[in-house]
Every structure is written in structure tokens, then in C-alpha cells.
SEDRENVEX-794692 format. One record per residue (C-alpha): residue in three letters; chain; x, y, z; residue number from 0. Coordinates in Angstrom, 2 decimals, decimal comma. Layout:
N
ROKE/resn/chain/X/Y/Z/resi
ROKE/ALA/A/X/Y/Z/NUM $
...
This chain:
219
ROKE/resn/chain/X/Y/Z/resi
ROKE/UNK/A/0,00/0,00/0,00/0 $
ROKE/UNK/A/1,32/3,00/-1,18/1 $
ROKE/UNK/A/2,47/5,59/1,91/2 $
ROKE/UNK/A/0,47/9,04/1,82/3 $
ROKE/UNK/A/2,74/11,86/1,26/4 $
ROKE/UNK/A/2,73/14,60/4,41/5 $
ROKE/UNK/A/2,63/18,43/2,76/6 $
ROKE/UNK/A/5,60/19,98/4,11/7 $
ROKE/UNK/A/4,75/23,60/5,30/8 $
ROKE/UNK/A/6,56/26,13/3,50/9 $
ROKE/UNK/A/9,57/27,30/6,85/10 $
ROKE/UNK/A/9,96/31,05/6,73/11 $
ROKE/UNK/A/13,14/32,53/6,27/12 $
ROKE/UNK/A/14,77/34,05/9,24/13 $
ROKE/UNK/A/15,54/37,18/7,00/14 $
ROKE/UNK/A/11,21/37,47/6,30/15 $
ROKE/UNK/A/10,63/36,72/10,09/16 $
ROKE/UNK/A/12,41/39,62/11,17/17 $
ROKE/UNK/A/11,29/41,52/9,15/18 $
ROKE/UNK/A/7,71/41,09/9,53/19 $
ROKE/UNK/A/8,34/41,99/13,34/20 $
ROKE/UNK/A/10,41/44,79/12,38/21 $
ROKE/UNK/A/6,85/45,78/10,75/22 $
ROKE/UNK/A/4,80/44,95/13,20/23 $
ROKE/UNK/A/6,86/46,77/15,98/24 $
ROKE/UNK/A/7,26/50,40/13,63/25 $
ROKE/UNK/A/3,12/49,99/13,28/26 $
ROKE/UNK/A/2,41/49,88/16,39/27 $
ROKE/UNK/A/4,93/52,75/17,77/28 $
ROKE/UNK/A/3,46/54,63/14,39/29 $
ROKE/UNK/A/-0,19/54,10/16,26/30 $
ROKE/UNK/A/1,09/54,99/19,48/31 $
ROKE/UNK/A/3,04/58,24/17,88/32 $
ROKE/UNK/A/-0,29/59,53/16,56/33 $
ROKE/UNK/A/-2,23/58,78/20,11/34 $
ROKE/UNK/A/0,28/60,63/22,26/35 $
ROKE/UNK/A/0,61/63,81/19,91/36 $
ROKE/UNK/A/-3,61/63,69/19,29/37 $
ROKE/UNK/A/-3,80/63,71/23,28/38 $
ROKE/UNK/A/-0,56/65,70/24,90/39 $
ROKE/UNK/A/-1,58/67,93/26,87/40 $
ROKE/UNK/A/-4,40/65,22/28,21/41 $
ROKE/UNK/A/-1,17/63,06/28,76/42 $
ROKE/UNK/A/0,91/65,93/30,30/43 $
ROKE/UNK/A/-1,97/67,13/32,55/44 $
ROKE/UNK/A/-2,26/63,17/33,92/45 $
ROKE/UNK/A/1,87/63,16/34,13/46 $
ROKE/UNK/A/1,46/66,21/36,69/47 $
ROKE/UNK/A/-0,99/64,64/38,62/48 $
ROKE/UNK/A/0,91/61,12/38,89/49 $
ROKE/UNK/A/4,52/62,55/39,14/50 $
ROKE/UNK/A/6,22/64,60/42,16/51 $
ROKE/UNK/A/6,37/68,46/41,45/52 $
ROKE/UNK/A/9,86/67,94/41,02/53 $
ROKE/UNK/A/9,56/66,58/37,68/54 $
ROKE/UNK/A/6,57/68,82/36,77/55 $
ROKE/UNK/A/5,49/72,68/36,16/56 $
ROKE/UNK/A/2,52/72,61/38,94/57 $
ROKE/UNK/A/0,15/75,95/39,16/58 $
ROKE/UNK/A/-1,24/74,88/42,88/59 $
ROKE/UNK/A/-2,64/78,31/44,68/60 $
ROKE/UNK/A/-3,63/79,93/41,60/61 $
ROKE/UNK/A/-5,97/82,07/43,65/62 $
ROKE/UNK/A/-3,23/83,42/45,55/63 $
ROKE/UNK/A/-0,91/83,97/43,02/64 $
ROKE/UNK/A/-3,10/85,55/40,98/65 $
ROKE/UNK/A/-4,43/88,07/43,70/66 $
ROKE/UNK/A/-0,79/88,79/44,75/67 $
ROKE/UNK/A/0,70/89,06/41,05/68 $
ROKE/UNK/A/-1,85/91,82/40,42/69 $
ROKE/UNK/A/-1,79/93,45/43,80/70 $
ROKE/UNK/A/2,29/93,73/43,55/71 $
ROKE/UNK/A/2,66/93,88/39,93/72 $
ROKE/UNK/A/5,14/90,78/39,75/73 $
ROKE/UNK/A/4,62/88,38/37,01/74 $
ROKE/UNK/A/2,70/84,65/38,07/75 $
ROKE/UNK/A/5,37/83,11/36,11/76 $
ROKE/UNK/A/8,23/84,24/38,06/77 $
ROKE/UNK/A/6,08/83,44/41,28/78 $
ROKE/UNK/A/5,75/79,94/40,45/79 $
ROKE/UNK/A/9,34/79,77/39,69/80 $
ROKE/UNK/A/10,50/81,24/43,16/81 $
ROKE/UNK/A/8,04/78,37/44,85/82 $
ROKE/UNK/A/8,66/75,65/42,61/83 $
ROKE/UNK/A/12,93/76,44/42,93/84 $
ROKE/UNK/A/11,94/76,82/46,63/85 $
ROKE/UNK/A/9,87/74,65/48,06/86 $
ROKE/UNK/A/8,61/72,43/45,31/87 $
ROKE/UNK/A/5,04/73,76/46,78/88 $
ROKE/UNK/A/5,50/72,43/49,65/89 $
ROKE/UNK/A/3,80/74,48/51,93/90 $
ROKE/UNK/A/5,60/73,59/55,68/91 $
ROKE/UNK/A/9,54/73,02/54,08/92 $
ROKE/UNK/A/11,52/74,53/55,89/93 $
ROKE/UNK/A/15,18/74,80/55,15/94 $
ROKE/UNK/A/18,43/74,48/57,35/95 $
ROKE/UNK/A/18,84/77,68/57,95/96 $
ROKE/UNK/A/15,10/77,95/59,24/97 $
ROKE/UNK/A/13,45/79,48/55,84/98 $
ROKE/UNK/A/9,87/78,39/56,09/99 $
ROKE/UNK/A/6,84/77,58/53,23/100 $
ROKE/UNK/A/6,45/77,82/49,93/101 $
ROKE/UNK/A/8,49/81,01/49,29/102 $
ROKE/UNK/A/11,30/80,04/51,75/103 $
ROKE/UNK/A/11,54/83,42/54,18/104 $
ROKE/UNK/A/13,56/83,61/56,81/105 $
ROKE/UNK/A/12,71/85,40/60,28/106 $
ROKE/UNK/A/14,46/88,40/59,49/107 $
ROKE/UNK/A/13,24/88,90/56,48/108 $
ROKE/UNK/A/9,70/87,93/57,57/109 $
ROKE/UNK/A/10,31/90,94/60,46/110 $
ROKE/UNK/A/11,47/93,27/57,83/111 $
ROKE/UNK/A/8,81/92,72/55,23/112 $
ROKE/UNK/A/5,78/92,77/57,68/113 $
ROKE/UNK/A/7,19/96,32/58,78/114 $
ROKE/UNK/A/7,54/97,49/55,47/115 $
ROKE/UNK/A/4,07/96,65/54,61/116 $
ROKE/UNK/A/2,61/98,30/57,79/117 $
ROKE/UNK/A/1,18/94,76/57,88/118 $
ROKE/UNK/A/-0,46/95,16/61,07/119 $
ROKE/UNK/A/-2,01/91,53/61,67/120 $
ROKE/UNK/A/-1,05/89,70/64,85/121 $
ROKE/UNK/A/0,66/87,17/63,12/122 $
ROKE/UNK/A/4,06/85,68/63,98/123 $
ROKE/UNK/A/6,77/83,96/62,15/124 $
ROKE/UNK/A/5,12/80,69/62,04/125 $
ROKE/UNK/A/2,67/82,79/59,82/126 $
ROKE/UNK/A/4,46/81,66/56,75/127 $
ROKE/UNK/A/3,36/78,23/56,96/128 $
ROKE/UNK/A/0,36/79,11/55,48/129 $
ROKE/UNK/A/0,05/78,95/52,03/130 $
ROKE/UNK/A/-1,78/82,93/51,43/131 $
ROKE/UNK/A/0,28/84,82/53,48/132 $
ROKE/UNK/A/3,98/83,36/52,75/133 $
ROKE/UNK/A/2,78/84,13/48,73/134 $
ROKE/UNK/A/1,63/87,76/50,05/135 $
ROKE/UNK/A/5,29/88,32/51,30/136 $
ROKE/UNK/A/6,95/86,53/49,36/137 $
ROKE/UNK/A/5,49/88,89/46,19/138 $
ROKE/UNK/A/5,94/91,62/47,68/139 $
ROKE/UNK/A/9,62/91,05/48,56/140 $
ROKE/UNK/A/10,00/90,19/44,56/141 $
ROKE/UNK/A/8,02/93,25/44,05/142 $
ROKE/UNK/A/10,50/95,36/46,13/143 $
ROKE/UNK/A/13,65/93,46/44,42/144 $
ROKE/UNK/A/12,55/93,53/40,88/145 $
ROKE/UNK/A/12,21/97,71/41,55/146 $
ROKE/UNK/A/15,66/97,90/43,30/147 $
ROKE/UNK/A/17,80/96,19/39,80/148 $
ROKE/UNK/A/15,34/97,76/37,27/149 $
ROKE/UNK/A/12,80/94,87/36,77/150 $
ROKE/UNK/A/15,80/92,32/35,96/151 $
ROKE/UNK/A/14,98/89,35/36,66/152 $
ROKE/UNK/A/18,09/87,16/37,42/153 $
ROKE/UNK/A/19,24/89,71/39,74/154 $
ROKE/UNK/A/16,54/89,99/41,78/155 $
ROKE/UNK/A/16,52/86,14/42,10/156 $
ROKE/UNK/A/20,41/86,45/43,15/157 $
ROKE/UNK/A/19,50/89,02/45,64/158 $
ROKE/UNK/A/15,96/86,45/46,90/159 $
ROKE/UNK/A/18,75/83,52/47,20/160 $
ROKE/UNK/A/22,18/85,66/47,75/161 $
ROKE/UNK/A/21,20/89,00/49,38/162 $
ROKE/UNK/A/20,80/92,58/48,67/163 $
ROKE/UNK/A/24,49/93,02/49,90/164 $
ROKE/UNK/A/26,36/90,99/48,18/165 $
ROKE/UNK/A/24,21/91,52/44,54/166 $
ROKE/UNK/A/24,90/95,15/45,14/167 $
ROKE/UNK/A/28,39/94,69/45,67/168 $
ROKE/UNK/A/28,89/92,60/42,34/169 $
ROKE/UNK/A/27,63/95,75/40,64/170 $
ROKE/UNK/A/29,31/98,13/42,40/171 $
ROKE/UNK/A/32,57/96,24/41,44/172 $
ROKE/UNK/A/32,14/96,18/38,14/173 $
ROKE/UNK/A/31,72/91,93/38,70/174 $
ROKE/UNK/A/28,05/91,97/36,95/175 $
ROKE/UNK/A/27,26/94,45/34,26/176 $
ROKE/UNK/A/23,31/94,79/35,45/177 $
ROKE/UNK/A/22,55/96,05/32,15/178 $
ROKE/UNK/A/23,33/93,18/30,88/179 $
ROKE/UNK/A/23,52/90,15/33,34/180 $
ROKE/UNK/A/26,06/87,64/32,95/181 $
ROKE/UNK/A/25,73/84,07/35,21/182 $
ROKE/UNK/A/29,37/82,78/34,62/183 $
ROKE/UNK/A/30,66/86,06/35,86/184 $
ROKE/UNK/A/29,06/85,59/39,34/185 $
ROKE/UNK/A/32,10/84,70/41,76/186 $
ROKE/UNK/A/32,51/80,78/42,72/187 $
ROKE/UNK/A/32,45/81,67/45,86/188 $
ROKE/UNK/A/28,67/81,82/45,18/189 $
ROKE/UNK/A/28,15/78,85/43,14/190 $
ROKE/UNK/A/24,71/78,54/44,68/191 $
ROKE/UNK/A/23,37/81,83/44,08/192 $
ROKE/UNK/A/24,96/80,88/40,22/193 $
ROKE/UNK/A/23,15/77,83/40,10/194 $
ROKE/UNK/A/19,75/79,33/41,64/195 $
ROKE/UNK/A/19,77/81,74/38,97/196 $
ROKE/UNK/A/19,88/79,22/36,35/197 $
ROKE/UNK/A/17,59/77,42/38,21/198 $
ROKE/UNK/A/15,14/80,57/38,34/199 $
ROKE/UNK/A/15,62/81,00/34,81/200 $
ROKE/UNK/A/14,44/77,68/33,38/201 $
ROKE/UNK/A/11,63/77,31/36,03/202 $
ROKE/UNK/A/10,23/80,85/34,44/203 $
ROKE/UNK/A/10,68/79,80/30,72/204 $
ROKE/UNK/A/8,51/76,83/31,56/205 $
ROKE/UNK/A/5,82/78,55/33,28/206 $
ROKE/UNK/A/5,56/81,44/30,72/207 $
ROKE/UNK/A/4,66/78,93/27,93/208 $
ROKE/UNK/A/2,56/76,90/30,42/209 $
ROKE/UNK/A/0,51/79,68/31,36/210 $
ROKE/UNK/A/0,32/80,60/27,62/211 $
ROKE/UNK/A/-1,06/77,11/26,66/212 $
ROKE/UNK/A/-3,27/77,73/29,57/213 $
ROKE/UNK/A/-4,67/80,98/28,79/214 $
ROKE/UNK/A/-5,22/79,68/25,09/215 $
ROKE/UNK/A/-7,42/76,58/26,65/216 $
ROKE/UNK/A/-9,73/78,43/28,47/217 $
ROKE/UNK/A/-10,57/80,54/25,93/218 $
């Protein structure tokens, strides 16, 4: 009796195999291409929610930014900055050296700023754990610095991290050119101030487009 002859299945070439996945895989990240960039800022919103503020742009006390911004004429962009370079919105940090909340003020300053305001509240230093009033004084005190070096920017944030003092003196010896502010020329001695100022700086770029994109979605 004659034996019945088994149909060989046609093997695929390695070559075709890996190529097929190749084509498979480049669909699929094609798909998922067009889903991110159709849903971004859905995707970034859920990232900010998910992801400490560290890695994010947050906008938390928008109410009190906003009042504060407009009351002391100080862009919300370079508040958020200051807070997010700060205290990553943490309202009760507090630093080493004692600075406390979101804007990081120190008792001297706190002191000094509450006199200058005629602020005349019975409120103590322990005042600037909460959330309102350590933005109030912390706006006003960029406020103050952003009129002392002729609304520039990385100066003032030298002077918020650095001091009045020793900003002024940079000028006064010829060390920083305020009309036009150079970051490498800032002594090494104050590699910190250096490195808040750049810090400062990219914080505020972010925030200025985020509050553009969000200006542009509610209307």
C-alpha cells in the first residue's frame, strides 16, 4: 500500500521573520506616535498629577498667586518659579537655615517685610506656613527686588537667594554688568546663588509657555 505523502509547510526565512516583526513593531509605535501627539496635553496634565512636582510645572494656589501678582505687579510666572525652585510647593519646608513655606523666608526677612508693609495683623513667624500669606510676602519682597535692579529678573533672584548686599556689591565692582547680566561672571564663591539663577531662569521659561497654553485653553 502505497504511503500518503505529508505536505511539508513552507519554513519562513529568518531574513522574512524579522522583518515582519520589524513591521509589526514600527506599526504599532506609528499608532502609538499619533495617540500621544492627538492627546498631549491630556497626557501631560495626567503626568502632573501622577509625578512629584519635582519633575513637573505645577500651578497649585492659583488664587493666591493671581491676587498677589496683580496686587504687587510681579509676574505669576516668576512666582511659580521662586516656589517651585523653593519649596517644590510644599507648603511647611523649611530649610536648614530655618526658611519656612512655599516662598522660603527667613525670620528676618519675615520681620522686615511685615514692617515694610505696615502689615499690622497679629501674626508671627510661624505665619508663613500658610500657604496665602507666605505668597503675600513673598510677592511683595520680589516686588520690592525687581524695583531695586530695574525689573531684571536674574538679579533679583540672586539678591531672593544671595542677598541685597552681596548683589549690590557685584555691581558696584564692576563683577556683573546689570545692564546686561552675565551668570558665569558671578564669583565661585557663590556657586549657589549661580546655580539658583539658572535654576530661576528655566523654572520661568517653563511657566511662561505653560501659562500661555493655559490661557489659550480656556478661551
Amino acid at each position: 500500500m502505497a504511503k500518503k505523502r505529508r505536505k511539508r509547510k513552507k519554513k519562513m526565512s529568518t531574513g522574512k521573520k524579522v522583518a515582519l516583526i520589524t513591521l509589526i513593531i514600527l506599526s504599532v509605535l506609528t499608532v502609538l506616535t499619533v495617540i500621544i501627539l492627538l492627546n498631549w496635553k491630556t497626557i501631560v496634565k495626567k503626568a502632573e498629577d501622577i509625578l512629584p512636582s519635582a519633575f513637573t510645572y505645577p500651578t497649585d494656589y492659583e488664587e493666591y498667586v493671581t491676587k498677589y501678582s496683580t496686587q504687587y505687579n510681579v509676574e505669576p510666572a516668576f512666582i511659580y518659579a521662586v516656589i517651585k525652585t523653593e519649596s517644590g510647593f510644599d507648603p511647611k519646608a523649611e530649610s536648614e537655615v530655618g526658611a519656612r513655606g512655599l516662598m522660603q523666608l527667613m525670620e528676618e526677612a519675615f520681620t522686615w517685610l511685615k514692617s515694610r508693609m505696615g502689615d499690622t495683623r497679629q501674626i508671627t513667624f510661624d505665619a508663613m506656613y500658610d500657604a496665602e500669606t507666605n505668597i503675600q510676602y513673598g510677592t511683595y519682597y520680589l516686588s520690592f527686588l525687581l524695583q531695586h535692579y530695574d525689573n531684571n529678573k536674574d538679579l533679583a533672584a540672586a539678591a531672593y537667594h544671595g542677598g541685597i548686599g552681596t548683589v549690590d556689591g557685584w555691581i558696584e565692582q564692576g563683577i556683573i554688568d546689570p545692564k546686561n547680566v552675565d551668570v558665569e561672571k558671578i564669583p565661585q564663591s557663590n556657586d549657589k546663588t549661580a546655580e539658583y539663577v539658572r535654576r530661576i531662569r528655566k523654572a520661568y521659561n517653563k511657566y511662561v509657555e505653560k501659562l500661555k497654553d493655559k490661557k489659550i485653553i480656556k478661551e
